[in-house]
N, C-alpha and C positions, 0 to 999 in steps of 0.2 A: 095357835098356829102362827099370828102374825108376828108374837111376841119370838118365837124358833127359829120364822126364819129372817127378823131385824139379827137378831144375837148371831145367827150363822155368819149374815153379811160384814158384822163388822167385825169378825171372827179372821173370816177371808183379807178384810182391808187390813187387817191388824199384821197378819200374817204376811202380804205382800209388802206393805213399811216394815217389816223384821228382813225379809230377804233383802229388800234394795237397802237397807243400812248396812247388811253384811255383806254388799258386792261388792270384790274385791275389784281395786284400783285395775282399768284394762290401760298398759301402755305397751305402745309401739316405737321401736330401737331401729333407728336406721343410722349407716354410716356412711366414711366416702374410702374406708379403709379395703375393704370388701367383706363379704360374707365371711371369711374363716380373721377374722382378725380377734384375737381375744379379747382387745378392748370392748368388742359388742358382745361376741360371746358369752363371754364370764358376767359379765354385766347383764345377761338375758337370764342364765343360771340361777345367779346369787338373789334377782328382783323377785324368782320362778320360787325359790326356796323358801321365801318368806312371804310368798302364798298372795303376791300379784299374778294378774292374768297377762303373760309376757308375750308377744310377739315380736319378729326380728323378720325386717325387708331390710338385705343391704345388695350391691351392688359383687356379679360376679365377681367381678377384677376392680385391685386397686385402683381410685378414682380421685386421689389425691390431688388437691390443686385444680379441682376442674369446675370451682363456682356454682353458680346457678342453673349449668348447662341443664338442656332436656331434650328428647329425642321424640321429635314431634311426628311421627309417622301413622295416623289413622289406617288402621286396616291393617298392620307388620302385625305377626304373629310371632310373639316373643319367646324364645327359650328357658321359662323359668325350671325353680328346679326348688323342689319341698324336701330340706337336707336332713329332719330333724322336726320332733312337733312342733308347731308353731314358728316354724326359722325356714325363712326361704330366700335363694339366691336370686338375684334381676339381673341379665345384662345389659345394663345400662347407668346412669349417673346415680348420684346421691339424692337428687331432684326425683328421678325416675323412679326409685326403687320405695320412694317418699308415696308419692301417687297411687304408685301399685299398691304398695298397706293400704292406702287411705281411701284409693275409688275400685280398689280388685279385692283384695284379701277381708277386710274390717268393711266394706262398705254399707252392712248389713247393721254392724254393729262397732262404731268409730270408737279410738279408744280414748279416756280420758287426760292422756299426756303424751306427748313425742318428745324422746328421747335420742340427740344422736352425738356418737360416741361411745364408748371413751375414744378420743383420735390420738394417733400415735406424733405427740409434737404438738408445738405450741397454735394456738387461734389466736393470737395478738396482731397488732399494726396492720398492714398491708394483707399478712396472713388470715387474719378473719374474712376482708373482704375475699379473699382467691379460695376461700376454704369451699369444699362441698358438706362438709360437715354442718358449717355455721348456714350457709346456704339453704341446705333442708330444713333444719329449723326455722329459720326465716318463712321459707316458704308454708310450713304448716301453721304458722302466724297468719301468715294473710289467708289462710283458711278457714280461720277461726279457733285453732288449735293450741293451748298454752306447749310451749316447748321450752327442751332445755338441751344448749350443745354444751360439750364437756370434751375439754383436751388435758393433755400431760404435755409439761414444757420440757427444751430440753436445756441442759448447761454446757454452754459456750465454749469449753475450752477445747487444748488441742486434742488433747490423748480423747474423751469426748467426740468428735466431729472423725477422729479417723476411726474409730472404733465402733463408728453406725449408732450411737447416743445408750451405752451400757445402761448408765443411770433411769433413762425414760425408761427400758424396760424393766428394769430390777423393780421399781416404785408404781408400773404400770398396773398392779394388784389394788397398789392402795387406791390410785386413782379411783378405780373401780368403786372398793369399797366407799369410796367418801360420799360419792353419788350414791351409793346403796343407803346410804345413812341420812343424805338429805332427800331422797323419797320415801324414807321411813319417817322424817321430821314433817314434813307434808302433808304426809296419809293421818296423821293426828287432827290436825284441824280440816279435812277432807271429807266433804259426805256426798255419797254419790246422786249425781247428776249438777253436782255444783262446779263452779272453773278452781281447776287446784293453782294456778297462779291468775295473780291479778290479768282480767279480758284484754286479750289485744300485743302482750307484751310477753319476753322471752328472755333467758338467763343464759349467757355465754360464762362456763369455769375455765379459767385455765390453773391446773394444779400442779406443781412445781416439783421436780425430779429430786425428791431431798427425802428423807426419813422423816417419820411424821414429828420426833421430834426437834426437829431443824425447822419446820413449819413455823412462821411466825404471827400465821392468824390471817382471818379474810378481809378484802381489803376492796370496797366500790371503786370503778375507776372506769373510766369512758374508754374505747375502742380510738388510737390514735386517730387525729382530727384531719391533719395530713404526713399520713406516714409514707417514710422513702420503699419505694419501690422492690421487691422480690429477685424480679429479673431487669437484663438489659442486652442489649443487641451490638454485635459487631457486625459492619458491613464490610463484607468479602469482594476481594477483586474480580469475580466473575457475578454479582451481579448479588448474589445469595448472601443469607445472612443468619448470622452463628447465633441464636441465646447465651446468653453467660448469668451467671449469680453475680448478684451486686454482694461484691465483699463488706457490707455494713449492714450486713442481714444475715451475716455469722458472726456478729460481733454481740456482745453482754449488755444491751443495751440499760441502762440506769436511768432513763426520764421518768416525768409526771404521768408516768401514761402505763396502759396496762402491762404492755412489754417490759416497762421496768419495774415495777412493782412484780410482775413476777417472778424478775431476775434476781429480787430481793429477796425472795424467800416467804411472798403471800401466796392465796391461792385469791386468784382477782375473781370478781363478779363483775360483768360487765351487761347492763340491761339493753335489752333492743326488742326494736320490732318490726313487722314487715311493710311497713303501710308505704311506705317510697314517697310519702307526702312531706312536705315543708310548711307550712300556713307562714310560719312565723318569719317568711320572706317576702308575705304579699305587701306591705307598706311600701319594701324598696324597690320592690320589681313596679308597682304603680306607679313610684317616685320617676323611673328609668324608664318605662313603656306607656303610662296610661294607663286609664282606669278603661 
C-alpha cells in the first residue's frame, strides 16, 4: 500500500512538472495607440495563433505623446469595456491601461512579459522619453516585469510627411511580425516561471518603414543622451501661447544615435530600465555637496 501510494504521489508531481513545462508564455500588450490600433491588435492575434496566452489592455482613445501620465483618482469608477476575449479598452493613459492588466484584469495570475506596441512611428530621441508606449514598459520594469516596447519608424521626406507616413503603414505588418518572431526566439530558451529577459531591464525596437529586404540588420544603440526637443512655444500678444513643432524633428536625422541608425536602415535595440536611479554620480555629487 505504501509502495501505491509513494508511485501515485510521484505520479501527480510528475504530472504537474509536465503541465507547468507546457504553460504557454502569458503576455500582456498595452499601447498608447489605443484599443483598435492594429499595431496591438494584430500583434495580440498573430502571438494568440501560435498558442501564447494573449491579453490586451490599451487605452480608449489615442494617447500618443502623453509619457508617463496616470490618473490618480481612488474611488472613480472607470468605463471599461471587454471588446473581444481577452482584449479590453481603458479610458485612460498608456500608464493607466498598464495597471489595469496588471493590479485589475491578470492580478490573480500576472503574466510573464509586457509587451507595448507595435506604435505607429518612431520611439527615438526626445521621442522615447514623451512616448506612452516606452513609458508603460518602463513602468512594468519597475514592477518587476521584463518588458518590451516596439515602434515602426517613419521616412522623412516630403511626399511621406504630407501623405500621413504611407510607408509606416504599408510595413506596419512586418513590424508586427518581427516581434512575433522574436517572442517565438525567446520562448526557446524560456521555461515557465523563470524571467524571459534579463531582471530589471527592457528592450525598446524601433523598426524601419523599408521592405524587409532593404533591412540592413539590428543594430545596439543608446536612446540620444541630449536630444533636441519635439516641441516649442510661441508667445502671443495677448498673453497666450501657441505650441509649434520644432522643424528638426522632421528632418532624417543621421547621428551616432538611435534616430540615426534607424534612418539608416537598422532596426535599433535600445536597452532600458525603470529604476530612475544613478549610483554612478555619487562621487561627484559628494565631490559638490558633501558626504
Amino acid at each position: 500500500m505504501r509502495t501505491k501510494i509513494l508511485t501515485a504521489a510521484l505520479l501527480s508531481v510528475l504530472a504537474v512538472s509536465v503541465q507547468a513545462a507546457e504553460k504557454p508564455m502569458k503576455i500582456l500588450i498595452v499601447n498608447d495607440d489605443g484599443c483598435e490600433s492594429i499595431g496591438t491588435t494584430s500583434l495580440q492575434d498573430k502571438l494568440a495563433a501560435k498558442g501564447y496566452d494573449v491579453w490586451m489592455v490599451a487605452p480608449a482613445t489615442n494617447q500618443s505623446g502623453i509619457g508617463s501620465a496616470i490618473t490618480f483618482r481612488p474611488g472613480k469608477v472607470f468605463d471599461t469595456k471587454k471588446i473581444a476575449d481577452k482584449r479590453y479598452c481603458f479610458p485612460g493613459t498608456p500608464a493607466d491601461a498598464l495597471d489595469f492588466g496588471l493590479w485589475g484584469v491578470l492580478k490573480d495570475a500576472p503574466p510573464d512579459l509586457v509587451i507595448s506596441g507595435v506604435n505607429d512611428g518612431p520611439n527615438t530621441g526626445m521621442a522615447q522619453v514623451n512616448s506612452g508606449t516606452v513609458s508603460a514598459a518602463a513602468r512594468a520594469l519597475r514592477y518587476g516585469f521584463p518588458a518590451i516596447a516596439a515602434s515602426i519608424g517613419y521616412r522623412f521626406t516630403e511626399e511621406e510627411i504630407k501623405n500621413k507616413w504611407p510607408s509606416t503603414h504599408k510595413y506596419w505588418p512586418d513590424s508586427v511580425d518581427y516581434v512575433v518572431t522574436l517572442v517565438d526566439k525567446l520562448n526557446t530558451s524560456w521555461k515557465a516561471g523563470a524571467d524571459v529577459l534579463p531582471k530589471g531591464s527592457g528592450l525598446s525596437i524601433n523598426y524601419p518603414p523599408l521592405p524587409v529586404s532593404e533591412i540592413k540588420g539590428v543594430h545596439y544603440i543608446d536612446n540620444e543622451q541630449f536630444p533636441a526637443p519635439q516641441i516649442g512655444y510661441d508667445l502671443l500678444a495677448d498673453g497666450s501661447a501657441k505650441q509649434t513643432m520644432n522643424p528638426s524633428a522632421l528632418e532624417p536625422g543621421e547621428g551616432d544615435n538611435d534616430t540615426g541608425w534607424l534612418n539608416k536602415g537598422y532596426i535599433t535595440y535600445t536597452l532600458f530600465d525603470g529604476s530612475w536611479n544613478a549610483p554612478q554620480f555619487q562621487a561627484q555629487y559628494e565631490a559638490l555637496l558633501g558626504k
